[in-house]
DRENDO-1510 file (C-alpha; in Angstrom, 1 decimal, always signed):
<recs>
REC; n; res; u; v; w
REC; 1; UNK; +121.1; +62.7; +93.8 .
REC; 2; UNK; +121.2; +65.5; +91.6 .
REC; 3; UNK; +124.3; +67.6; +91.5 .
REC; 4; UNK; +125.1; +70.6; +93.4 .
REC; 5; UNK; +125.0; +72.6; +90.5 .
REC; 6; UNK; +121.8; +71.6; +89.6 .
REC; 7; UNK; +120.4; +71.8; +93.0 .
REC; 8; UNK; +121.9; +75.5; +92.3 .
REC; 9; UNK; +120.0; +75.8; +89.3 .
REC; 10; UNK; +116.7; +75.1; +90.5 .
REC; 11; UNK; +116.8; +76.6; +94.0 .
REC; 12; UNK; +117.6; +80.2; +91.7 .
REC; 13; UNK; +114.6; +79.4; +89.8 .
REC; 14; UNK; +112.5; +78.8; +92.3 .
REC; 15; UNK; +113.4; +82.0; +93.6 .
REC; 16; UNK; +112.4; +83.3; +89.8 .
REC; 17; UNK; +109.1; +81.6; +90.3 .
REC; 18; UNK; +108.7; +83.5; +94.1 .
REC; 19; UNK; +109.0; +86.8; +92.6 .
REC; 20; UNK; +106.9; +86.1; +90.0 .
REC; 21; UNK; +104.1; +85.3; +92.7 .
REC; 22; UNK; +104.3; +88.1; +94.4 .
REC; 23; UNK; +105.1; +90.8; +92.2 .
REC; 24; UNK; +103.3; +90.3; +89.0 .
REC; 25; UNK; +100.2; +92.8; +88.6 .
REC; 26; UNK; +97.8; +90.5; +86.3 .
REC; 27; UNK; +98.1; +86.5; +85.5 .
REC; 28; UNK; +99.0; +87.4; +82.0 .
REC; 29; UNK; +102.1; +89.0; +83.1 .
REC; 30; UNK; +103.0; +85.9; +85.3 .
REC; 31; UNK; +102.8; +83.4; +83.1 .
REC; 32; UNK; +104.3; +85.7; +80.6 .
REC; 33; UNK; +107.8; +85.4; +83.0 .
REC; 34; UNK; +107.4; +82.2; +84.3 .
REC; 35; UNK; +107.6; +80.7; +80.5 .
REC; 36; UNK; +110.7; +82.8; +80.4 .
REC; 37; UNK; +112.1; +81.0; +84.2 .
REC; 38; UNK; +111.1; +77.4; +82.1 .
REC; 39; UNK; +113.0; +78.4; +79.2 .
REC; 40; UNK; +116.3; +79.5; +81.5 .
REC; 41; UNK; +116.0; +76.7; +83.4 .
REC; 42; UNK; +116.3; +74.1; +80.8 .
REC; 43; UNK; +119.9; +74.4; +79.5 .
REC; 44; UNK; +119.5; +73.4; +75.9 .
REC; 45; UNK; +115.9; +75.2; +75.8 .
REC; 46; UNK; +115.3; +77.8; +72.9 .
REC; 47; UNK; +111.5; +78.5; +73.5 .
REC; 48; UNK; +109.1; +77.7; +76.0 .
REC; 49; UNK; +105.3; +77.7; +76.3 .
REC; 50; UNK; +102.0; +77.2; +78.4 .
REC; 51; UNK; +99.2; +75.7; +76.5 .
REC; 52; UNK; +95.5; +75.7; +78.6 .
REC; 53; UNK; +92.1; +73.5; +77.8 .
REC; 54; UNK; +88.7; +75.8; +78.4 .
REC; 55; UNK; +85.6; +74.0; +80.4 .
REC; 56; UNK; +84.8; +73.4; +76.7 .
REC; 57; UNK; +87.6; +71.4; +75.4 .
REC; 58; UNK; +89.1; +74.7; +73.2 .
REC; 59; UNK; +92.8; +74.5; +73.5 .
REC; 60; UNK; +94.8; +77.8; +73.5 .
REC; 61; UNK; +98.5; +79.0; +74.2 .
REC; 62; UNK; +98.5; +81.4; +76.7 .
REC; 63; UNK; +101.9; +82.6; +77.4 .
REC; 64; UNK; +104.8; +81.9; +74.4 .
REC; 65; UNK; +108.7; +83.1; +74.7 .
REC; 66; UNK; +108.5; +83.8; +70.9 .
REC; 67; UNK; +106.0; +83.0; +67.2 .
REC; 68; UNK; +107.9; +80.2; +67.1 .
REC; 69; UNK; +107.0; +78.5; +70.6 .
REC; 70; UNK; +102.9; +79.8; +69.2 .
REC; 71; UNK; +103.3; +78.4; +66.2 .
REC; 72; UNK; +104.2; +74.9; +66.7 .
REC; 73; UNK; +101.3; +75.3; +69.7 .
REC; 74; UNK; +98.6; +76.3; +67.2 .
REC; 75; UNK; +99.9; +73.7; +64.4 .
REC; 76; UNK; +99.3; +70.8; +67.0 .
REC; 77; UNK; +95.6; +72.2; +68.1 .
REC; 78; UNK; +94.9; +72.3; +64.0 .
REC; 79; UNK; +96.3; +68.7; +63.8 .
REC; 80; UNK; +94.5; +67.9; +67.1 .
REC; 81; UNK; +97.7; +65.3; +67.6 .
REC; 82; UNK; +100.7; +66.0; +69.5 .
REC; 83; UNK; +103.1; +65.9; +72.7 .
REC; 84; UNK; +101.2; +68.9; +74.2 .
REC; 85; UNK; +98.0; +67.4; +73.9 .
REC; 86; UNK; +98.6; +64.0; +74.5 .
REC; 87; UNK; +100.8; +65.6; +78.0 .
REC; 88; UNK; +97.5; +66.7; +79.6 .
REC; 89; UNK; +95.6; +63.6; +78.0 .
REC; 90; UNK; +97.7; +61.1; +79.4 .
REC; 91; UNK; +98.7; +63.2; +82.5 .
REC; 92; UNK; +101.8; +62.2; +81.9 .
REC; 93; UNK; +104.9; +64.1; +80.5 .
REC; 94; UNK; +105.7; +63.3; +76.6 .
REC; 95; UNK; +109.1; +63.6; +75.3 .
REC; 96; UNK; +110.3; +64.1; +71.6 .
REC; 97; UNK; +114.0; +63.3; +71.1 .
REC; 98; UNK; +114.2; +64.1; +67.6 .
REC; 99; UNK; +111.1; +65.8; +65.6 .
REC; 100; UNK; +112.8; +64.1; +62.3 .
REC; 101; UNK; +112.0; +61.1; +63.4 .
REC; 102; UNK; +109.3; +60.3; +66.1 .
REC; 103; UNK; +106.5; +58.1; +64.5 .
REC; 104; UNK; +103.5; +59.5; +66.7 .
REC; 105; UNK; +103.1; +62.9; +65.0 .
REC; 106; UNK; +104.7; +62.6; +62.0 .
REC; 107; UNK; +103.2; +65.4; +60.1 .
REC; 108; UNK; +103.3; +67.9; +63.0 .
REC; 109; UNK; +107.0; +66.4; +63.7 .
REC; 110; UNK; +108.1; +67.3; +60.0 .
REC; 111; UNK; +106.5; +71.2; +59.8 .
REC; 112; UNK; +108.4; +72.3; +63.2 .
REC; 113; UNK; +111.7; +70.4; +62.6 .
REC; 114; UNK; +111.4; +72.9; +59.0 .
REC; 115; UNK; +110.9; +75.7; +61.4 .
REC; 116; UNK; +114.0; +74.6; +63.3 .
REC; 117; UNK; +112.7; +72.7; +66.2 .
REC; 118; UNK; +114.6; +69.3; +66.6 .
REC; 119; UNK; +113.0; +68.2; +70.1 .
REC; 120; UNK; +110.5; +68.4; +72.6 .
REC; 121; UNK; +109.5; +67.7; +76.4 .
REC; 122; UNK; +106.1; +68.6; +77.8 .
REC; 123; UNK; +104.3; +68.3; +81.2 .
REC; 124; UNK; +101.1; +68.0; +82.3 .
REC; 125; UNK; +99.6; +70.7; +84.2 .
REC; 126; UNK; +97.3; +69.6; +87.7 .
REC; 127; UNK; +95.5; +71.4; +90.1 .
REC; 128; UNK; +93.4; +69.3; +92.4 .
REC; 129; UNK; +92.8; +66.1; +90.7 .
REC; 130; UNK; +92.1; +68.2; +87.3 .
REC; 131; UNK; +94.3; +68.3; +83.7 .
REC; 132; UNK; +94.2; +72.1; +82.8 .
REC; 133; UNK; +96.7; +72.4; +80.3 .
REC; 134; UNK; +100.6; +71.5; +79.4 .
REC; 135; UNK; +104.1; +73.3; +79.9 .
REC; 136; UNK; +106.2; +72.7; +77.1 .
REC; 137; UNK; +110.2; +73.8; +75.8 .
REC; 138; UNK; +111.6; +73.1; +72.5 .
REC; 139; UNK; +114.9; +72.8; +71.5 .
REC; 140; UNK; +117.2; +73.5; +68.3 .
REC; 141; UNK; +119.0; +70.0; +68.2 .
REC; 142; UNK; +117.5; +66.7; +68.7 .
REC; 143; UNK; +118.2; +64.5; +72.2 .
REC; 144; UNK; +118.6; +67.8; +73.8 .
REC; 145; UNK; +116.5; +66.4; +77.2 .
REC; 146; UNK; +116.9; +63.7; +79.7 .
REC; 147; UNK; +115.2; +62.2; +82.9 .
REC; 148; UNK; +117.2; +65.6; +84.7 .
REC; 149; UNK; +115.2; +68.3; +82.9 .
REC; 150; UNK; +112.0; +66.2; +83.2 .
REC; 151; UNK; +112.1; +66.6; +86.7 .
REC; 152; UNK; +112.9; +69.9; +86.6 .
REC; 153; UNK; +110.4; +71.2; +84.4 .
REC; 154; UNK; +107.9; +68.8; +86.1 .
REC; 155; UNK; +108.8; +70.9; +89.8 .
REC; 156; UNK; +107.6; +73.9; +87.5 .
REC; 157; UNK; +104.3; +72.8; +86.8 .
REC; 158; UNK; +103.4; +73.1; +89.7 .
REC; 159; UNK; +103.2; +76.3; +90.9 .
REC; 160; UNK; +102.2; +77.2; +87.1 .
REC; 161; UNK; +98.9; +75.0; +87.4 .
REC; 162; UNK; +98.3; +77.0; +90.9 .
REC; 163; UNK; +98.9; +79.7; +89.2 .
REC; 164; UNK; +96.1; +79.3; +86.1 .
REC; 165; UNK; +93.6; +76.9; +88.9 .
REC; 166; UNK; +93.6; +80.5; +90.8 .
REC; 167; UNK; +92.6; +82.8; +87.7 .
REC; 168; UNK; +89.9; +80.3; +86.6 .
REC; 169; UNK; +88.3; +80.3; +90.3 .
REC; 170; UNK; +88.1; +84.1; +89.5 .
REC; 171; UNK; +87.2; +83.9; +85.9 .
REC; 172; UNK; +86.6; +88.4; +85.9 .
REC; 173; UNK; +88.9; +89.3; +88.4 .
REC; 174; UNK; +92.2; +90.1; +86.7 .
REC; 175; UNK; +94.7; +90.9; +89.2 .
REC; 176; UNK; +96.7; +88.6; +91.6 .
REC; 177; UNK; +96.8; +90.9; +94.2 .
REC; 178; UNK; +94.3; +88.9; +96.2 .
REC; 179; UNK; +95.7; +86.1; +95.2 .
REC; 180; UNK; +99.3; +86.6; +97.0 .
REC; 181; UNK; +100.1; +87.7; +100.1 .
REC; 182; UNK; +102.7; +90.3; +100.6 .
REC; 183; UNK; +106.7; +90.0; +100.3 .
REC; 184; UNK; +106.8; +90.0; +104.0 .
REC; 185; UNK; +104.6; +87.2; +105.0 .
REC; 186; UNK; +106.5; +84.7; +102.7 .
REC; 187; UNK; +109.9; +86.1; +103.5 .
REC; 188; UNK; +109.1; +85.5; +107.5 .
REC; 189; UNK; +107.2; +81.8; +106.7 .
REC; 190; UNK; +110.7; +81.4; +105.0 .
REC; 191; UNK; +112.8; +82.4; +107.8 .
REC; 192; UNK; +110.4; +79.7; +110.3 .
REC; 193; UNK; +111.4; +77.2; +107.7 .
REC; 194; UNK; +114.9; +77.9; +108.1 .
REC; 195; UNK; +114.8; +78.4; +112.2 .
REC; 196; UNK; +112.5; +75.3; +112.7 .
REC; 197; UNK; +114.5; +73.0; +110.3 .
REC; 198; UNK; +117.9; +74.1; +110.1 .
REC; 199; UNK; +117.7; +75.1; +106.5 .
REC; 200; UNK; +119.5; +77.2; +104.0 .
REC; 201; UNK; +117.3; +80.3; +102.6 .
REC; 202; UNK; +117.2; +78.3; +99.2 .
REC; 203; UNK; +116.5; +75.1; +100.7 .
REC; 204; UNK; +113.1; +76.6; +102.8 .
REC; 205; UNK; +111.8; +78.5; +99.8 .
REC; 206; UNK; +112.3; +75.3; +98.2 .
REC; 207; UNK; +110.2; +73.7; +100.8 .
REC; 208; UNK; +107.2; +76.1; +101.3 .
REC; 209; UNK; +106.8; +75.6; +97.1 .
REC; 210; UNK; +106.9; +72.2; +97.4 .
REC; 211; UNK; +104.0; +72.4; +100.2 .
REC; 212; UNK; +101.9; +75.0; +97.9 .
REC; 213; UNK; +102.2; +72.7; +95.0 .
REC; 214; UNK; +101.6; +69.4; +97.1 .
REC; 215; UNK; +98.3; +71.3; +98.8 .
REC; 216; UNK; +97.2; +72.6; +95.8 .
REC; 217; UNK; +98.2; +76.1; +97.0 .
REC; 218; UNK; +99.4; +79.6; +96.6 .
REC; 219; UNK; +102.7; +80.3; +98.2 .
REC; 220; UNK; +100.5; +83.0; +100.1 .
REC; 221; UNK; +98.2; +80.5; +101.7 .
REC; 222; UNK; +101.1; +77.8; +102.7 .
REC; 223; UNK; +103.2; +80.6; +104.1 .
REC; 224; UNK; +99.6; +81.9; +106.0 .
REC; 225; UNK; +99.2; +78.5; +107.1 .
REC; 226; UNK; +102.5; +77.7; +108.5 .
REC; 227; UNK; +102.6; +81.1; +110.2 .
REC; 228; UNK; +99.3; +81.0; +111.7 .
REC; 229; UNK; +100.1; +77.9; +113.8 .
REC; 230; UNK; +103.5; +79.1; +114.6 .
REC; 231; UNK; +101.8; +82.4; +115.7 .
REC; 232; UNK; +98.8; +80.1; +117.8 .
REC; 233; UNK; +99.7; +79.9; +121.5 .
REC; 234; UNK; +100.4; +76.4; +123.0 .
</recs>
């Protein structure tokens, strides 16, 4: 069982990723923060990114906390090797402990650790059945992840791969604001939560992301769902 602390941790940025949902204008500017929610969420994290695959195999970072996060990115698209690609290859998460010394990619390994970078954990990103891209953090000193911040970063994924499955179903439509419902109807499918099952605030928003990211959903549409059969009549 994790610790209460960081039960703490991630219920807070859960509540990051909530706001992020409803609030942000354009899918640039949510990914934009939610890179920033990874980064703060990993304790030892200096950087964080969110690398995507086009229909045509083209490989791009899309959202970066700083050149540094882009830059080891674009060196592993150049080198076409590395824990980012082989994250969304394998669909599996890909872990450097120490850049100095991991064998797979030795000569991307050796041009970040120059630039400072020391280790490295990356997820797969999945929306329905389908490898769309990778969410990555780097940190300054080697072994500076465990099993602990996999998970964590892992619970992240998900709503980030909702997030970039609902901009590529609308490929010219730029704004979220279909995409989300309003503050109110998440906040009441929230409070239902908490009524229905005895939970804490945290603990329901918790569980309605879980459910968006289990369904393959937006918080909008789980939160729709749950209130429209709490709304239907017996």
């Amino acid at each position: 069982m994790e610790p209460a602390s960081a039960r703490a941790q991630l219920s807070a940025a859960l509540a990051r990723v909530q706001d992020v949902f409803v609030e942000a204008g354009t899918t640039a500017e949510a990914v934009d923060r939610l890179v920033e929610v990874a980064r703060d969420l990993i304790p030892l994290a200096v950087g964080a990114g969110i690398s995507v695959v086009d229909e045509n195999g083209a490989c791009t970072t899309v959202a970066a906390t700083d050149p540094a996060v882009s830059a080891a990115d674009a060196l592993q698209f150049e080198l076409g090797a590395g824990p980012c690609l082989r994250a969304w290859d394998t669909v599996s998460p890909q872990y450097v402990p120490d850049t100095t010394t991991d064998s797979r990619w030795p000569a991307w390994g050796r041009a970040v650790a120059e630039a400072g970078i020391r280790s490295v954990l990356s997820v797969p990103l999945v929306i329905e059945g389908q490898e769309i891209g990778a969410l990555q953090v780097y940190a300054a000193e080697p072994h500076a992840f465990t099993d602990h911040e996999e998970h964590l970063l892992s619970l992240l994924a998900g709503p980030v791969a909702v997030l970039l499955g609902v901009d590529r179903t609308r490929r010219h439509d730029d704004t979220l604001l279909d995409a989300v419902a309003d503050r109110d109807r998440i906040e009441r499918a929230v409070g239902v939560l908490m009524e229905r099952r005895s939970l804490s605030e945290d603990n329901a928003r918790t569980s309605l992301l879980d459910t968006a990211r289990d369904q393959g959903e937006t918080l909008a549409q789980t939160a729709d769902h749950l209130l429209d059969n709490t709304d239907r009549p017996d």
